[in-house]
TORBASE-992781 format. One line per field, with one value per residue (C-alpha): residue number from 0; residue in one letter; x, y, z. Coordinates in Angstrom, 3 decimals. Layout:
# residues N
i	(NUM  ...)
aa	(a  ...)
x	(X  ...)
y	(Y  ...)
z	(Z  ...)
This chain:
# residues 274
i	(0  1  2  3  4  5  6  7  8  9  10  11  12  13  14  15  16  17  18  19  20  21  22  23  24  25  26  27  28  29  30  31  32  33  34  35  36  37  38  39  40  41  42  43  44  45  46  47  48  49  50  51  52  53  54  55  56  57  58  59  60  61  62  63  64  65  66  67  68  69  70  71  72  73  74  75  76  77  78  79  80  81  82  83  84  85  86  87  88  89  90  91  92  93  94  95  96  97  98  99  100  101  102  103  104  105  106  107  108  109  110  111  112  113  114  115  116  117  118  119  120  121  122  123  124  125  126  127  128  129  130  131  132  133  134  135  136  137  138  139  140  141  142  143  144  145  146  147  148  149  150  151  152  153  154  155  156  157  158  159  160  161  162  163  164  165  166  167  168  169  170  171  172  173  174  175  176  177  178  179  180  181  182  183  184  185  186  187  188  189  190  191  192  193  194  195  196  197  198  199  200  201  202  203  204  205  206  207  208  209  210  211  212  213  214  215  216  217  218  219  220  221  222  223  224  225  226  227  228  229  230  231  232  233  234  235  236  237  238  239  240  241  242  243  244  245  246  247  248  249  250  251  252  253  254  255  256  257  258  259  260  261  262  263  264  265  266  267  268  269  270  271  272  273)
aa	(x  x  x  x  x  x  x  x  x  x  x  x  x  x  x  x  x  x  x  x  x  x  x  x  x  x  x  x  x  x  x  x  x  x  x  x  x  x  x  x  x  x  x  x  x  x  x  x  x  x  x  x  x  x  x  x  x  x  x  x  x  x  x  x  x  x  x  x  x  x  x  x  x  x  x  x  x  x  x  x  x  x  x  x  x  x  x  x  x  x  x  x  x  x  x  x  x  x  x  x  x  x  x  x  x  x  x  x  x  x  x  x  x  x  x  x  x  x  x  x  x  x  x  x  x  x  x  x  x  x  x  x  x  x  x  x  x  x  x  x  x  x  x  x  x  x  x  x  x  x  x  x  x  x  x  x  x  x  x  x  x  x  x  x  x  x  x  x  x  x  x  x  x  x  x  x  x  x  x  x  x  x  x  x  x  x  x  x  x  x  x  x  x  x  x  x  x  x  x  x  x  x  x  x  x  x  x  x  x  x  x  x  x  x  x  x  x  x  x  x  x  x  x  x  x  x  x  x  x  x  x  x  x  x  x  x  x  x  x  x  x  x  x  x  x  x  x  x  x  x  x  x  x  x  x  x  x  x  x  x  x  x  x  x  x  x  x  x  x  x  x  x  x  x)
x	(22.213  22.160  23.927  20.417  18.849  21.956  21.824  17.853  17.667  20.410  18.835  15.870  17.898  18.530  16.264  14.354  16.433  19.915  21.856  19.697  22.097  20.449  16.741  14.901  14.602  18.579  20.260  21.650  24.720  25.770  26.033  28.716  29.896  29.187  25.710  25.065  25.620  23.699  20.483  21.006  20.221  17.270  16.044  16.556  16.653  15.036  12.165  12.342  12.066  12.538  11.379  14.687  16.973  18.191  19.004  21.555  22.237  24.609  22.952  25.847  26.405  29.495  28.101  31.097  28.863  28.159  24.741  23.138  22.945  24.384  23.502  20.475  18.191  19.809  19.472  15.653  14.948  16.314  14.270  11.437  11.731  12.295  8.580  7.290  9.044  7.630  9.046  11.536  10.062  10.440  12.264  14.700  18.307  19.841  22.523  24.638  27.849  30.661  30.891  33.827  34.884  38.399  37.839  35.020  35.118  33.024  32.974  30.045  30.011  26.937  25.457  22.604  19.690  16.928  14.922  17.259  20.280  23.120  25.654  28.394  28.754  31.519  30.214  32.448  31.236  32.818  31.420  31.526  29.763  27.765  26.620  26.814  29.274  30.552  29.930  32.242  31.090  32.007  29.245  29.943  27.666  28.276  27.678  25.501  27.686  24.906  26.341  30.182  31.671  33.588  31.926  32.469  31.021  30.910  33.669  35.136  32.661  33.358  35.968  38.933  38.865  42.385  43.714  45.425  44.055  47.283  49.616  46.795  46.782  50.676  50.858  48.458  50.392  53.432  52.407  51.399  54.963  55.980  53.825  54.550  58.256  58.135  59.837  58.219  54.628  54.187  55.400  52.809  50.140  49.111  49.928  46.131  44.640  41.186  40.521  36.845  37.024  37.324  39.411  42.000  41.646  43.461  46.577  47.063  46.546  50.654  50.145  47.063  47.766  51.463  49.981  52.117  50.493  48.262  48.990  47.598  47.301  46.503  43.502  42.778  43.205  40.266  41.591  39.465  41.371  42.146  40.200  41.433  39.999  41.839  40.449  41.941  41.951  44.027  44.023  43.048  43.405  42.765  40.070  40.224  38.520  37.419  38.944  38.055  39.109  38.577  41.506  41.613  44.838  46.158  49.625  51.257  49.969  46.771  44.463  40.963  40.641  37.428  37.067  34.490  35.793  33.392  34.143  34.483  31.655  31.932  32.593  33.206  36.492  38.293  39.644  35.654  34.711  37.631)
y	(9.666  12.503  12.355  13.719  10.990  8.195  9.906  9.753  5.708  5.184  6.248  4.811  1.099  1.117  -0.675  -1.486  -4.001  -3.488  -4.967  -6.456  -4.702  -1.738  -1.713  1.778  1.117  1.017  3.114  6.276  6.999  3.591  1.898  1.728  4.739  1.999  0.954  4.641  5.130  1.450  3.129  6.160  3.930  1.963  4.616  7.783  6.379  3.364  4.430  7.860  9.329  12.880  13.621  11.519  13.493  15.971  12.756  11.692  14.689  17.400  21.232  21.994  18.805  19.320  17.352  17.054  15.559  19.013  17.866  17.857  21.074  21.454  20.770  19.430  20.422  18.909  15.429  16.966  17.506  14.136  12.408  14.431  13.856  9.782  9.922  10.745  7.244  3.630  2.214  -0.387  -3.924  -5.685  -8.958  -7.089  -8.046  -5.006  -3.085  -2.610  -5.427  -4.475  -1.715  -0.446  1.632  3.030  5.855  8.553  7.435  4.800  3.613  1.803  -0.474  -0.521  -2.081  -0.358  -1.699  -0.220  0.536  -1.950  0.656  -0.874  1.301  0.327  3.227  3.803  6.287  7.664  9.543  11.383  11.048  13.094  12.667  9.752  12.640  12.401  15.607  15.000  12.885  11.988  9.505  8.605  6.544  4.303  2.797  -1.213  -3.047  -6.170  -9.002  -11.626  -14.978  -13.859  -15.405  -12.422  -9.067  -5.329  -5.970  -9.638  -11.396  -11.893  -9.259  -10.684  -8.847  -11.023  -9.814  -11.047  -8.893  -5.849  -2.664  -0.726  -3.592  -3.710  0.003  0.245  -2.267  -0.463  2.536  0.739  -0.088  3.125  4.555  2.013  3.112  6.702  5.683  2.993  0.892  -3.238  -3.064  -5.517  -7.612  -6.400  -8.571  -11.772  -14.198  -15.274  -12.124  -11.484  -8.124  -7.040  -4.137  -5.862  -3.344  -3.567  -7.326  -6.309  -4.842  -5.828  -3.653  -2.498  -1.576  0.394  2.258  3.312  4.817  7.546  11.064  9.380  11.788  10.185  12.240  10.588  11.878  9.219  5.539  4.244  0.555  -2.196  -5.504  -6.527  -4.530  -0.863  2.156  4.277  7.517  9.505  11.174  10.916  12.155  10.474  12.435  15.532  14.286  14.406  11.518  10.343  7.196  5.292  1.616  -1.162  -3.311  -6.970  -7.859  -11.204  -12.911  -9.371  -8.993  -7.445  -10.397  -8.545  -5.386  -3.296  0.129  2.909  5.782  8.642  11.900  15.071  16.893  19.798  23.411  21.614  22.258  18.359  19.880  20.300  17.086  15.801)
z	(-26.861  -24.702  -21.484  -19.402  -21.160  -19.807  -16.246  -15.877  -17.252  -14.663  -11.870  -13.196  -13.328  -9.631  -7.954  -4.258  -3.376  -3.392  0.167  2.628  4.942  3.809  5.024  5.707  9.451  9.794  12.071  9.805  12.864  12.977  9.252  7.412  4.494  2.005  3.138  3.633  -0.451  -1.123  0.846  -0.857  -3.842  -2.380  -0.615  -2.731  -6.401  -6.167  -3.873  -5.229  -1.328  -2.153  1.791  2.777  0.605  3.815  5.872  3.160  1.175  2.518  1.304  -0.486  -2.202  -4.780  -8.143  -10.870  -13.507  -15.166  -16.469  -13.007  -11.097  -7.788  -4.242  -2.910  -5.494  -8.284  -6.732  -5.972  -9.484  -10.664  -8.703  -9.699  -12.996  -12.361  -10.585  -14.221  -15.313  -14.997  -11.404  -12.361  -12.323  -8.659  -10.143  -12.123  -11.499  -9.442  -11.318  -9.161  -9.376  -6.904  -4.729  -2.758  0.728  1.657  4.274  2.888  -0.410  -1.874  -5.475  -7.136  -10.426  -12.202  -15.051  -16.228  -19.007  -19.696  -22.883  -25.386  -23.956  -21.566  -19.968  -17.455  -14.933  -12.095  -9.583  -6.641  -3.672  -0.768  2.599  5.935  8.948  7.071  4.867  0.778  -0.064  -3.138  -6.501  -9.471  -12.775  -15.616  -17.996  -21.087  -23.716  -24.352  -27.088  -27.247  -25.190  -25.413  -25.476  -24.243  -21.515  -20.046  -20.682  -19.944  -16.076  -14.766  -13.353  -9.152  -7.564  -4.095  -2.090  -0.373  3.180  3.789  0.890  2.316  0.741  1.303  -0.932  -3.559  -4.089  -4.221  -6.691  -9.167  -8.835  -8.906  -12.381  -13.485  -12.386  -14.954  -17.328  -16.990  -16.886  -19.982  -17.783  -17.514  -17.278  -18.563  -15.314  -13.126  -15.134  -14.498  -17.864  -16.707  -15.884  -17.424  -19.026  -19.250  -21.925  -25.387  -26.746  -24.323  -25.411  -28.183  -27.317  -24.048  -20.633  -20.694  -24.241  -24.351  -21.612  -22.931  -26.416  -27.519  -26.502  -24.112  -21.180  -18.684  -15.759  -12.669  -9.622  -7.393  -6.001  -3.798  -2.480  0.093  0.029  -3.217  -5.281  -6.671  -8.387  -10.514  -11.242  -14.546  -17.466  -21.034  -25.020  -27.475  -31.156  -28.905  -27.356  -23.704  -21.777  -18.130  -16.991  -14.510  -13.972  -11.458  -11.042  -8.725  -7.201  -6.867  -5.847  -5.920  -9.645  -11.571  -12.373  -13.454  -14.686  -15.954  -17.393  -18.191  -20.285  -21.318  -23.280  -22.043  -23.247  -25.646  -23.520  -20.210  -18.545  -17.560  -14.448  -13.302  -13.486  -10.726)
């Protein structure tokens, strides 16, 4: 599947109604950065407003997926092209499960279907001013999960307000300076945690993440109470891939954990796409 095809049924997923705290007739100075980016989505994609694209959309709009072009007009011709689709149904379950704020970043977790396809997708967006600057993804194909109880996106989606963003955050990368040092791991994780990509499953968080050669090299943390993202990249057989992982924090320990991972495409320069 081609990634122009993934990117177009993913904005064609989102749909109307995402947050009833995001309604057209809201106040643009006075919402929050993360209801800004959940109107973006009702508003934008899933109204496919290309006349309201200036009130969200900074001119010169850094995009580091290097499928779409740059700026304004590469969100323009998106949704362009998503007026030639069918409008997503208006009962269809919205895609987007968690979303999270820390300062003028705010990181979505969707799970797209459309067309027999399902895709989990992590987007992250920068913020200034209440403007949309800047855009990072990373997109994964899933497998058919009919029938499991824990798959690749469900689990807690509701944030603990009395979780303290800062603790949750050090703890993650607590654990990755224990990763990158080989030194316990393993003791950051919850003998009850619940791990959402199956092959993780397998070996155990500690243990995938410590694979010889790996070479993991860190970008960003975005934390609100007890729930962090970890932006990154590492090798696999030579391969270089995006990494981007949602981790929940409980009793000082990591007790959920999902993951979307996506290739680097062919002739495309890692470094670009953080």
């Amino acid at each position: 599947m081609k990634i122009t095809q993934i990117l177009a049924w993913t904005f064609g997923c989102i749909l109307a109604c995402i947050s009833p705290s995001a309604k057209a007739n809201i106040y643009m100075d006075t919402i929050s950065n993360k209801q800004k980016v959940l109107s973006f989505y009702k508003q934008i994609v899933g109204q496919r407003k290309t006349e309201l694209i200036p009130e969200f959309i900074v001119e010169d709009y850094k995009q580091h997926n290097p499928i779409v072009k740059q700026g304004r007009a590469g969100i323009t011709e998106m949704i362009n092209y998503l007026k030639t689709l069918p409008p997503p149904p208006e009962n269809a379950k919205s895609p987007i499960v968690r979303a999270i704020q820390e300062g003028d970043f705010v990181v979505t977790h969707l799970d797209i279907q459309f067309m027999g396809k399902r895709m989990a997708v992590i987007d992250l967006f920068k913020l200034k001013d209440g403007m949309l600057t800047e855009h990072w993804d990373a997109i994964q194909a899933l497998p058919d999960e009919s029938g499991k109880e824990i798959t690749a996106t469900n689990g807690t989606a509701k944030i603990d307000e009395v979780a303290l963003s800062e603790h949750s955050k050090q703890v993650v990368m607590n654990f990755y300076d224990a990763i990158i040092e080989k030194s316990g791991a393993a003791n950051f994780i919850a003998s009850d945690y619940v791990e959402h990509n199956s092959e993780i499953l397998a070996s155990g968080l500690a243990s995938f993440l410590s694979t010889p050669d790996r070479n993991i090299k860190l970008h960003r943390f975005v934390a609100e109470s007890d729930f962090v993202m970890v932006q990154s990249q590492f090798n696999r057989l030579g391969i270089v891939f995006l990494f981007y992982e949602i981790y929940r924090i409980a009793n000082n320990q990591i007790a959920e954990h999902w993951s979307v991972e996506q290739i680097v495409p062919d002739g495309v320069k890692a470094e670009d796409m953080f």
